[in-house]
C-alpha positions in Angstrom: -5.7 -39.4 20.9 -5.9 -38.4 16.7 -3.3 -35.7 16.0 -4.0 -31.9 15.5 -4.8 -30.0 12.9 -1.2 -28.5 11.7 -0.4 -25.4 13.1 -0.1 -22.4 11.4 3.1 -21.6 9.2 5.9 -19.6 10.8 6.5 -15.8 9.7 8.0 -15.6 6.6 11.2 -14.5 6.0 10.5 -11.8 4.0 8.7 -10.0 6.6 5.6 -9.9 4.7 2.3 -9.5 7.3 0.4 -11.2 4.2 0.1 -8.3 2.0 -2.4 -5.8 4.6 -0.1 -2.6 5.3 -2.7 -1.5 7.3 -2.1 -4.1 10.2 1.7 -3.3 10.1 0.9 -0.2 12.9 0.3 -3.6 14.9 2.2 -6.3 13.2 5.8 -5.0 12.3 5.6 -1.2 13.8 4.9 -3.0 17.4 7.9 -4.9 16.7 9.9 -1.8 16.1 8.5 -0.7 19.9 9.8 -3.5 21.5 13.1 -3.7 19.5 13.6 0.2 20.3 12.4 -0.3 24.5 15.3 -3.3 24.3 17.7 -1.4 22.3 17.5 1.8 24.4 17.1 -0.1 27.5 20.5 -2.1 27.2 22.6 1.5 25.3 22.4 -0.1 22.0 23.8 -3.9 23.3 20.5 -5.7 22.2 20.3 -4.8 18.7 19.0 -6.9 16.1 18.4 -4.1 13.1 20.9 -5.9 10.7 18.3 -9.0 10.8 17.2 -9.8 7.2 13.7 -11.2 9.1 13.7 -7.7 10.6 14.7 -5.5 7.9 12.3 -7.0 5.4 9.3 -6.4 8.2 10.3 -2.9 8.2 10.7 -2.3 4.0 7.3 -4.5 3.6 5.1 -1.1 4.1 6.8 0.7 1.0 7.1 -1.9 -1.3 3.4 -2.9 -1.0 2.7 0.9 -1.9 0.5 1.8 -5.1 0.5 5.6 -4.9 -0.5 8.3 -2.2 -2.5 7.2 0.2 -3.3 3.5 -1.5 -1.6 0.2 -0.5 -2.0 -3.1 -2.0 -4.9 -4.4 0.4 -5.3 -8.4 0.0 -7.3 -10.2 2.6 -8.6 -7.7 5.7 -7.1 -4.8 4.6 -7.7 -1.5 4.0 -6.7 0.0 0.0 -6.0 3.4 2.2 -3.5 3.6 4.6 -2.0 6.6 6.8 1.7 5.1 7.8 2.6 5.6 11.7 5.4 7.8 9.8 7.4 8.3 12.9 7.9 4.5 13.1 8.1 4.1 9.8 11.0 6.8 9.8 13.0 5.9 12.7 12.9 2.1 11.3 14.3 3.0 8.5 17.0 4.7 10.5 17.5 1.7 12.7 18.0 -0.7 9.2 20.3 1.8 7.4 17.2 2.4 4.6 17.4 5.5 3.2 14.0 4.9 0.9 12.7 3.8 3.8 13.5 7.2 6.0 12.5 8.9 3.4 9.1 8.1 3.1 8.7 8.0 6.6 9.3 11.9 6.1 6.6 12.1 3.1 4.1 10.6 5.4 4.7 13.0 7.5 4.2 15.9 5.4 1.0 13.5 3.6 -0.4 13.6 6.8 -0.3 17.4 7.4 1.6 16.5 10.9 3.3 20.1 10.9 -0.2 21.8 11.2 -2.5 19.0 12.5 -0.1 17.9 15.4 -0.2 14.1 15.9 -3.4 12.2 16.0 -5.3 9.7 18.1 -3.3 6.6 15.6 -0.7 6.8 17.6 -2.4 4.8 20.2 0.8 5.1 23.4 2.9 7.5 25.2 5.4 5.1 24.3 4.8 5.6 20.6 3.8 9.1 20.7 6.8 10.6 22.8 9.4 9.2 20.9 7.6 11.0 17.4 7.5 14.3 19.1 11.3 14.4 20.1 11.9 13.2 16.4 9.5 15.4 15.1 11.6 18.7 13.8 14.2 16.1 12.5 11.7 14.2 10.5 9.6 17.3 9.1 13.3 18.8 7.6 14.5 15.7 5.9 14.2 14.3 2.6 10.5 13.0 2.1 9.7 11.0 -0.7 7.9 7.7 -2.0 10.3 5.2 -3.1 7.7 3.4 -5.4 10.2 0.3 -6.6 9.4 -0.2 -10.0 9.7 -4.0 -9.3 8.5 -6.1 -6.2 8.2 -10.2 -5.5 7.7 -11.4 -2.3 8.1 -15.0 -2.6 7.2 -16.4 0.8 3.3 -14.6 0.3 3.8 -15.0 -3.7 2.6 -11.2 -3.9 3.7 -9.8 -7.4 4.1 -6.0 -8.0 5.0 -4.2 -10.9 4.7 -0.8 -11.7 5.4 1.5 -15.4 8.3 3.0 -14.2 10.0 3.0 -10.4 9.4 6.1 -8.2 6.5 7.5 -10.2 2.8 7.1 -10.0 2.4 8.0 -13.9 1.1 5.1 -15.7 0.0 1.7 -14.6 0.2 -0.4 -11.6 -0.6 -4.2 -11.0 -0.3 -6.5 -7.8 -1.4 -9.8 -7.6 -1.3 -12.8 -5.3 -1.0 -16.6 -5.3 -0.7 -17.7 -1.6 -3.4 -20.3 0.1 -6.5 -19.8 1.3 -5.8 -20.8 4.9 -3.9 -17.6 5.8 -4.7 -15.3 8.7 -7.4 -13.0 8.0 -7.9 -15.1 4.5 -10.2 -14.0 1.8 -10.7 -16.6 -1.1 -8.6 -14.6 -3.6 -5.5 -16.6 -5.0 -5.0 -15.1 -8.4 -6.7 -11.7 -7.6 -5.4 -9.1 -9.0 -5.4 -5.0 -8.5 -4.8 -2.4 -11.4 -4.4 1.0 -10.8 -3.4 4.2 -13.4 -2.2 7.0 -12.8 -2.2 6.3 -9.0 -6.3 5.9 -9.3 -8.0 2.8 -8.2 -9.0 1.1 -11.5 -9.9 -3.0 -10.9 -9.3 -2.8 -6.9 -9.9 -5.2 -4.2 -13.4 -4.4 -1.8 -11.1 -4.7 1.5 -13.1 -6.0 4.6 -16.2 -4.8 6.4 -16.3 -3.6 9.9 -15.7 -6.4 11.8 -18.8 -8.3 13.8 -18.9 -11.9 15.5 -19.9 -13.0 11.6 -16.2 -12.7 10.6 -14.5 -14.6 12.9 -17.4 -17.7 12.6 -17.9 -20.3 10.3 -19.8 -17.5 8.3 -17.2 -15.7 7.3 -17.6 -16.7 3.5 -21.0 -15.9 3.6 -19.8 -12.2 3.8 -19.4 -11.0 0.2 -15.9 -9.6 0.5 -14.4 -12.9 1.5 -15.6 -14.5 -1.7 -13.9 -15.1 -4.7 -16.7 -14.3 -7.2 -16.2 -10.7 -5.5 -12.8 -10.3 -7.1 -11.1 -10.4 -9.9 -11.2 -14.2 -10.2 -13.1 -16.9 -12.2 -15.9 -18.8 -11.3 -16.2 -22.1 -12.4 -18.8 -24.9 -13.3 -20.9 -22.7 -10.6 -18.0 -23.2 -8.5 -15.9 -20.3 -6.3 -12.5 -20.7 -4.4 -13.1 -22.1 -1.3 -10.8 -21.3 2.4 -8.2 -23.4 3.5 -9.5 -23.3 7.1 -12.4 -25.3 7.6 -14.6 -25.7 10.8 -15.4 -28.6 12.8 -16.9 -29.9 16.1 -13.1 -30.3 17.1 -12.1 -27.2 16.4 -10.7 -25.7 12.6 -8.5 -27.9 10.4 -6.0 -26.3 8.0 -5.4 -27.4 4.6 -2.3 -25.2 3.7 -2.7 -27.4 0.0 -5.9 -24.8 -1.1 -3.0 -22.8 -3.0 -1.6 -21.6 -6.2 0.8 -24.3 -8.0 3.6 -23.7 -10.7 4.1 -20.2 -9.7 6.4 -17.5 -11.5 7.8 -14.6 -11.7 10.1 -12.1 -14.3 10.9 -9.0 -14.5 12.8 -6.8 -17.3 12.6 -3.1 -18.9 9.7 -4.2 -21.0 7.2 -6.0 -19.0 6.7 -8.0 -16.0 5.4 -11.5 -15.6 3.7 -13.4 -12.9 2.1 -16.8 -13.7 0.3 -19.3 -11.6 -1.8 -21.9 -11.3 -5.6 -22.0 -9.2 -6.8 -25.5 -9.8 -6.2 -25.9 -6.0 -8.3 -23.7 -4.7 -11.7 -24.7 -6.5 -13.7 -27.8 -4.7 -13.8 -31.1 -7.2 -17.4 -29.9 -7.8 -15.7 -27.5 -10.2 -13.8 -30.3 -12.3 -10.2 -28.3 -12.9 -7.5 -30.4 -14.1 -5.5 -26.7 -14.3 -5.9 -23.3 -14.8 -2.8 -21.5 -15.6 -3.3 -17.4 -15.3 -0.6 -14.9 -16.4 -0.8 -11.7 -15.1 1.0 -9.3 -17.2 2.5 -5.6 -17.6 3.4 -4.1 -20.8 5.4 -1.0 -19.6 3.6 2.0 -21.1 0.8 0.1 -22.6 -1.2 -1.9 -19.9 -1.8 -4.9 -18.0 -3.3 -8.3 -19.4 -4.7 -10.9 -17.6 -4.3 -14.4 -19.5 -6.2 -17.6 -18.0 -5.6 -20.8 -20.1 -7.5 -24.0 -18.6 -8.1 -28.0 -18.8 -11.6 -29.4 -17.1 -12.8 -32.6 -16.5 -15.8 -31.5 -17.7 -18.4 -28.5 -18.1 -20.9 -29.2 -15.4 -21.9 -25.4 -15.3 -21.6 -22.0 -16.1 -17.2 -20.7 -16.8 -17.3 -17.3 -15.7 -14.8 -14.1 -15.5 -15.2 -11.7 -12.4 -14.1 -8.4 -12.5 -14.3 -5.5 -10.2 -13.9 -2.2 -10.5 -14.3 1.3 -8.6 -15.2 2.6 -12.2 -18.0 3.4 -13.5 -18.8 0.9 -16.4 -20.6 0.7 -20.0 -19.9 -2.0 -22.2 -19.5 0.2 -25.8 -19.3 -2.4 -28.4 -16.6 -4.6 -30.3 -15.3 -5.9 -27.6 -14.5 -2.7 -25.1 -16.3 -1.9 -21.8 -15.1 1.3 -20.7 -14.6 2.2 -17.1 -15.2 5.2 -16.4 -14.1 8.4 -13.5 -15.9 8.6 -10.8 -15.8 9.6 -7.4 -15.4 7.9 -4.6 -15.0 9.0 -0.5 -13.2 11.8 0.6 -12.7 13.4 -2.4 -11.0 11.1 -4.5 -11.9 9.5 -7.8 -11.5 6.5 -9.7 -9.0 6.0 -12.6 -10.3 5.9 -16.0 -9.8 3.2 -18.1 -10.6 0.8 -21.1 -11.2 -3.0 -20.9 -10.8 -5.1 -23.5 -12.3 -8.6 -24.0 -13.4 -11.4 -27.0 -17.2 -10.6 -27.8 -17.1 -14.0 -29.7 -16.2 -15.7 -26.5 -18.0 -13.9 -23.8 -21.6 -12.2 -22.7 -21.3 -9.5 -20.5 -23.0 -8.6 -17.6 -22.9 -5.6 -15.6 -24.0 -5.3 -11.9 -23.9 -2.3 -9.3 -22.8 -3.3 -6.0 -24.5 -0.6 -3.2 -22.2 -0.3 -0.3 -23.7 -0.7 2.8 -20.8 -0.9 5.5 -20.0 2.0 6.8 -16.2 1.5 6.4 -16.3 0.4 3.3 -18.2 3.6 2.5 -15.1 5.7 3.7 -13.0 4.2 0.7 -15.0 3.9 -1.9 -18.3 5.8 -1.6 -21.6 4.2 -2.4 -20.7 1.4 -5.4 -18.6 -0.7 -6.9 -19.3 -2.3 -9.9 -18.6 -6.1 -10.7 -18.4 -6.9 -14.3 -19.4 -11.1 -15.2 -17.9 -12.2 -18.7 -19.6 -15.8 -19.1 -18.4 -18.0 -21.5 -21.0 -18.6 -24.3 -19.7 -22.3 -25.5 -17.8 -23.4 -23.2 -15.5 -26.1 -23.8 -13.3 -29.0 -21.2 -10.2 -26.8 -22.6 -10.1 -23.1 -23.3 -8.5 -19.7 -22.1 -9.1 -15.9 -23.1 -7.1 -12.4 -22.2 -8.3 -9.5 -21.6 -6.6 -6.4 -20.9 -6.9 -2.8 -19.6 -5.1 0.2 -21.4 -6.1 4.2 -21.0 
């Protein structure tokens, strides 16, 4: 008989659950459960905590932290996050982390557990007992976010950079390269996330609640899957498209929809993270490459670079942009995005875009929120911004860039 498709990739190294903290109560926390029922089972003679593969499951949930409540959220994820903090705590015990431990104990306090008792997340005795016992230890210690100023998780190629480590004054930026066949995949190599201030300024949609359509051979059909939805180009008409495709036989994975020629730097001044997306376009849209840097200025702000070659222009070149900002194009060049408020109480960041009027039209378009989870994070709209390329041309590039 014809050979299989190729199964999926083993579990990074890293520990990296590809970049959704929110699936880490079930991913890496229910690894901590077992690793604790074996560890405490045996008095301490099955212990595996000095593990890199383990430790870097445990630190993923910190390091993929913006500010508060908000987590880098690429594929099905949620942008807010409550941390099973008494997990999150006593890993960081277990792995000798004392960032870790201590923002086990913020969580805590973020979560209001001293007056609120524990909630319904905890989902098991065996989960909730051990957080009560703990509990007077965790509410006294040291609670804090560690907010590294500096994060590259090369197995996922997930960039993170942030003004200045262990504060949420100034600006944030995660980005992604990857491939489109991951679990839970959304067409989104290149996307990236800005955030000032700890507000949600060019953000990621998340997913909707889940129905049969998301687990078919519809699930691009959903908006949030698709790459014109994020911060991505579209090109000669054409969007990313997954690595997972569907068949009579079952689904074949092409693991070679990815970024190429990917980078990373890091040093007082900025932080870089370049790639390339020509592999995750269809022919239709005619990429020889298309190199984006993804750059942040400490202090000043984040620019996003794209510099490509095309067979040819077949179609329309077009820039994507979203944003949880409201947003009014003000002349020469500046669209500016501005507070607003979002669910439960928050608001937006507010921001300034900055793009070439000689090279772009500009388009702005609500987008209602309908889903009922996506309306817990961020209200009733977000707004995508289109920057189409007037003349386009087989080679060409732009920047834009956001700054207060």
């Amino acid at each position: 008989p014809p050979p299989g498709p190729p199964a999926p990739p083993p579990p990074p190294a890293g520990g990296a659950a590809p970049a959704r903290p929110g699936p880490c109560a079930r991913a890496g926390a229910s690894l901590y459960d077992c690793l604790e029922w074996l560890y405490s089972a045996t008095g301490g003679s099955i212990d595996v905590y000095d593990e890199p593969l383990v430790q870097n499951i445990g630190k993923f949930i910190y390091r993929v932290q913006i500010a508060d409540q908000y987590f880098i959220n690429f594929a099905d994820a949620s942008p807010v996050v409550m941390p099973a903090f008494a997990v999150v705590y006593g890993y960081g015990k277990r792995i000798g982390d004392d960032a870790m431990v201590a923002f086990g104990a913020w969580s805590a306090k973020q979560q209001g557990v001293a007056e609120k008792g524990l909630s319904e997340s905890f989902g098991s005795m065996g989960r909730a007992l051990p957080a009560l016992f703990s509990l007077n230890e965790i509410l006294d210690a040291e609670a804090a976010q560690p907010l590294p100023r500096d994060v590259f998780l090369d197995e996922i190629e997930v960039f993170v950079a942030r003004d200045q480590g262990g504060s949420t004054d100034g600006f944030f930026v995660g980005a992604k390269g990857g491939h489109n066949a991951e679990s839970h995949n959304h067409n989104d190599i290149g996307h990236v996330v800005v955030y000032l201030d700890g507000k949600p300024v060019l953000v990621d949609a998340g997913v909707e609640t889940y129905t049969a359509k998301t687990f078919s051979s519809e699930r691009y059909d959903i908006w949030t899957m698709q790459s014109q939805y994020h911060t991505l180009p579209t090109v000669n008409g054409q969007m990313q498209i997954p690595g997972r495709v569907y068949s009579e036989a079952g689904i074949d994975y092409h693991y070679d929809i990815a970024a190429q020629d990917v980078s990373y730097a890091a040093s007082e001044a900025d932080a870089t993270f370049t790639l390339d997306l020509a592999q995750a376009y269809p022919p239709e849209a005619q990429i020889d490459s298309w190199m984006r840097t993804v750059v942040l200025h400490r202090g000043e702000g984040v620019t996003i670079a794209d510099q490509y070659a095309l067979k040819a222009v077949t179609g329309d070149v077009v820039m994507n942009v979203l944003t949880a900002c409201g947003a009014e194009d003000i002349g020469d060049g500046t669209i500016a995005l501005n507070e607003v408020e979002l669910a439960d109480g928050r608001v937006s960041g507010a921001a300034r875009l900055h793009y070439d009027a000689d090279v772009f039209d500009v388009a702005i378009e609500d987008i209602a929120i309908e889903d009922a989870r996506l309306k817990t994070i961020w209200g009733d709209l977000l707004r995508r911004i289109t920057l189409t390329v007037k003349n386009p041309e087989p080679q060409g590039g732009w920047t834009i860039r956001v700054t207060r």
